[in-house]
Structures are given as structure tokens and as C-alpha cells.
C-alpha positions in Angstrom: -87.8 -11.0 128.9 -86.8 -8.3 131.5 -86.8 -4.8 131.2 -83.6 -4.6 132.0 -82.6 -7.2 129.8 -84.7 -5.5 126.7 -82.7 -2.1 127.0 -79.5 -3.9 126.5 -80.2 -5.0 123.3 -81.7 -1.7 122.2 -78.1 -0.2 123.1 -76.4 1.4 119.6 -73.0 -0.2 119.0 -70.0 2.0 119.1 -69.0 4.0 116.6 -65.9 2.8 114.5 -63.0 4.2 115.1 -62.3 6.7 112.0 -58.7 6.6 110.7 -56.8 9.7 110.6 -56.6 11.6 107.1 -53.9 10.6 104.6 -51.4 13.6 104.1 -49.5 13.3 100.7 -45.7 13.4 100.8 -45.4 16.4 98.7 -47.1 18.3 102.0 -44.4 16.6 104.4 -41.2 18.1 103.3 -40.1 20.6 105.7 -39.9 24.2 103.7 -37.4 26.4 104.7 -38.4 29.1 106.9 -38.7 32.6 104.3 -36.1 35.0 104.9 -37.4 38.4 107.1 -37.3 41.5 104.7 -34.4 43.5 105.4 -31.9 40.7 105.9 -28.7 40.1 104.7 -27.9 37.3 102.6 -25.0 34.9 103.4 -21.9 36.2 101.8 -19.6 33.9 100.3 -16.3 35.2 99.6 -14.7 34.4 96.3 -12.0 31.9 95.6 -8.4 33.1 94.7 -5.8 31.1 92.9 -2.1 32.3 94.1 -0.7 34.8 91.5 1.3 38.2 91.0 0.8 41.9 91.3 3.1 44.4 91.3 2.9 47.5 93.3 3.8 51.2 92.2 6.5 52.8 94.2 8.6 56.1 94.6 11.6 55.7 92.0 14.7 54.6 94.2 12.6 53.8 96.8 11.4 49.6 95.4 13.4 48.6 98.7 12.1 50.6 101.6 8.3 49.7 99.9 9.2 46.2 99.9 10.2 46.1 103.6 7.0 48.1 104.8 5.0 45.5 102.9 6.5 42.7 105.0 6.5 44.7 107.9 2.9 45.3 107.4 1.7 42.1 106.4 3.6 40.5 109.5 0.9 42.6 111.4 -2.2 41.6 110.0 -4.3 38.8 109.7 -5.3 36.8 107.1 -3.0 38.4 104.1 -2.0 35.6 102.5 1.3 36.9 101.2 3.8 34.5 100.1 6.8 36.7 98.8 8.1 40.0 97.9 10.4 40.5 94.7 12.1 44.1 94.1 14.8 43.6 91.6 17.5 45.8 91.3 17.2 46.8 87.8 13.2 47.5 88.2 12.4 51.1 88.3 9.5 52.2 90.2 7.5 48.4 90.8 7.8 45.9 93.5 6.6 42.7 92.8 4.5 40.8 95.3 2.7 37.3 94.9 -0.1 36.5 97.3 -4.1 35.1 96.9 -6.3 37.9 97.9 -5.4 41.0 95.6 -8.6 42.8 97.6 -6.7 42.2 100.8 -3.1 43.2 99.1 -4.3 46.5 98.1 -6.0 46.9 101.2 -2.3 45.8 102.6 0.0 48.2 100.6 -2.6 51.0 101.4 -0.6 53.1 103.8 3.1 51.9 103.2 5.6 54.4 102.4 6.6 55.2 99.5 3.8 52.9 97.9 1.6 54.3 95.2 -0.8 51.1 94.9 -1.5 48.0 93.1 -1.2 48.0 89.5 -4.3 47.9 87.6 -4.8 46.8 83.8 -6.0 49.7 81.7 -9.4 50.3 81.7 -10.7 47.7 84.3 -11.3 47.6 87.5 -11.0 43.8 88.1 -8.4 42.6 90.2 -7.7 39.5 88.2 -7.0 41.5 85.2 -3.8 42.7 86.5 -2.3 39.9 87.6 1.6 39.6 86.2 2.8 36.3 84.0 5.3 34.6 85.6 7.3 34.6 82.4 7.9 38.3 82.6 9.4 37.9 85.7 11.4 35.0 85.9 14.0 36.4 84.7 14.7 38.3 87.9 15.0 34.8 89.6 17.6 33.7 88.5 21.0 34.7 89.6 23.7 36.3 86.9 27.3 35.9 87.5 29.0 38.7 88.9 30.6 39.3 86.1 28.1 39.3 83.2 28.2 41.8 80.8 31.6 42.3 81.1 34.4 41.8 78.1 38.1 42.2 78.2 39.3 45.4 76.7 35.8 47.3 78.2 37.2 50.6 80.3 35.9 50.1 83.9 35.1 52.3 86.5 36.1 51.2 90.0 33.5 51.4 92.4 34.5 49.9 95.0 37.8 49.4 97.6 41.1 51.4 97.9 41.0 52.3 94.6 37.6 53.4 94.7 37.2 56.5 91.6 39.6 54.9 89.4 39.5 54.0 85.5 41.0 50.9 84.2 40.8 48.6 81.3 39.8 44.9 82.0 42.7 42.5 81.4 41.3 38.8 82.2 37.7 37.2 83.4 37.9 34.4 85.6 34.0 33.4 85.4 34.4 30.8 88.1 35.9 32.8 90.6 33.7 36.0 89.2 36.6 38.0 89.4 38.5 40.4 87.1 41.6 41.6 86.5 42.1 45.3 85.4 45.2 47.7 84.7 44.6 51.0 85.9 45.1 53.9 83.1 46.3 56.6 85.0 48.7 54.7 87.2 52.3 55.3 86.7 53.1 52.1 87.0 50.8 49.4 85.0 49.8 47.0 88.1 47.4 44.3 87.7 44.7 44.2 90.4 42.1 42.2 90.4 38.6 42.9 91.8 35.4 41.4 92.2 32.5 41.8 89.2 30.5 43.6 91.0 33.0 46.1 92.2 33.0 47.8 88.4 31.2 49.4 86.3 31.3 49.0 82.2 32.1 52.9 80.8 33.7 51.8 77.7 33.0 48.8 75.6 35.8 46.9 73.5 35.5 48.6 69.9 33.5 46.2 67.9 31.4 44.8 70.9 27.7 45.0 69.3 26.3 48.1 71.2 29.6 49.6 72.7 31.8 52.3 72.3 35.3 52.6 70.7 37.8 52.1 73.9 39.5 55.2 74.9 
């Protein structure tokens, strides 16, 4: 044997190749990174259901507040008003149905004639002074022009030529929502006939529940 021959089988074998170390699966799932101190969290604004408020106003005024709130909210962005109710026989409250009542307050803020959203006593939740339909849907639907109004009741003419004038209701024709009146200082007894909403009840027939004895 050669020397050549006997280094070659003195040579070491090669080392095995080692395998790479086993990392569990609990120390594979990607962490989220830790918020940095002083950071906001992500704000998440709350869900509103549609609903009612009503709004505070200047007595006499319910109109003018209504028509700055649609002027206003025609103007911004993001209001999510739907409607505006001021009924005529509501003293002093506008009625307004929208999502947001954060963003409606921040809305009538500023209006004329507005004194704010109405809030239930003693909380300051917004949801707490939201309005039942029910006590409103009344307003909503439309009374004949001549409601309330009897023959034999003494009138008041309010509007038209004879604008001033008393008279005592004759007939009620409820389809046409008319009325026909005699007026009671006329020298002559002439029937006229007006619209419903062109009077206004000062006497009651006697015996009417809640009126006065007719003059």
C-alpha cells in the first residue's frame, strides 16, 4: 500500500448534516405588535336606531325654529335628519326625528329661537329623551276643517269681507268642510257660508259638554 493510498483511508467522514430545531406552533402565531404608550385607541362610534326628540323653542316662534333646523341641517354633513314636525297647537317644542341625537343637538345649537334638545329629568343620556311615537301621532293625522264645530256654537269670523264679525252657525257640510252661519248683528239675517277654518268657536250650543250657554 502507498502512502498516498494509506492517507485516504485515514480521512474522517463528513459530518451529518444536523436538522434544524423544531419550533412549536404555539411560537409561530404572529402577535400583534403592542400599542406605543400614549396612543389613542380606535374609536368606534355607537349605533343609533332612528327615533324622536323634540326641541325647546321661543313660544310663537315653533315655525321659524323649525325652518332654521332644515336650513341648517341642509348645510351640514352627516346629520341624518329625516323630518321636522311643529304642530300648530304645540306650544314651545318642535318635534324632530333623526339617528344621531349627539349630532342633533350639536345641529339645533345655534338656531334662532332654539333653546335645545329636550332632556329627561335627571339624565344626561340622550336615549332617555327620546319621544314615543304614540304621543305624537296624533299631530299626523289631518282633522277636518271643521272639527269641533256644532250648529248653534256663536262664531267669530276670522277671515274674508266679513272679517270681525259674530254669527251663529246654521249648517255643517263635513264633506265640503264648509259652514254656514247667520250673522247677529246684520240687519238683514243672510246666510253666508264660509270655510271651517275661517271661524273661530266663542260660544258653544247650551248643553254641548264643556260649552257655554249661546248668547
Amino acid at each position: 500500500m502507498s502512502e498516498s493510498e494509506g492517507k485516504q483511508e485515514q480521512a474522517p467522514a463528513p459530518a451529518a448534516a444536523v436538522p434544524p430545531p423544531t419550533i412549536p406552533k404555539s411560537l409561530k402565531r404572529e402577535q400583534k405588535p403592542k400599542a406605543k404608550a400614549g396612543a389613542a385607541p380606535d374609536t368606534v362610534e355607537p349605533e343609533f336606531q332612528t327615533a324622536i326628540f323634540a326641541v325647546k323653542t321661543s313660544i310663537g316662534h315653533e315655525k321659524t325654529v323649525a325652518d332654521g333646523i332644515a336650513a341648517k341641517a341642509r348645510r351640514e354633513k352627516n346629520v341624518e335628519l329625516y323630518s321636522i314636525l311643529a304642530p300648530a297647537p304645540m306650544r314651545g317644542l318642535v318635534f324632530i326625528e333623526g339617528r344621531n341625537p349627539d349630532r342633533l343637538t350639536d345641529l339645533v345649537k345655534g338656531v334662532k329661537r332654539a333653546r335645545g334638545m329636550v332632556r329627561a329629568r335627571g339624565s344626561e343620556d340622550p336615549k332617555d329623551s327620546i319621544i314615543p311615537l304614540k304621543e305624537i301621532e296624533h299631530f299626523l293625522e289631518p282633522k277636518p276643517l271643521v272639527s269641533g264645530i256644532v250648529e248653534g256654537n256663536i262664531v267669530e269670523i276670522t277671515q274674508g269681507p266679513f272679517k270681525g264679525e259674530k254669527a251663529r252657525v246654521i249648517t255643517i257640510d263635513e264633506s265640503k268642510e264648509e259652514i254656514t252661519v247667520e250673522l247677529i248683528e246684520a240687519m238683514i239675517s243672510i246666510p253666508i257660508t264660509v270655510r271651517g277654518d275661517a271661524v273661530r268657536v266663542l260660544e258653544k250650543e247650551e248643553g254641548e259638554e264643556g260649552g257655554e250657554s249661546s248668547a
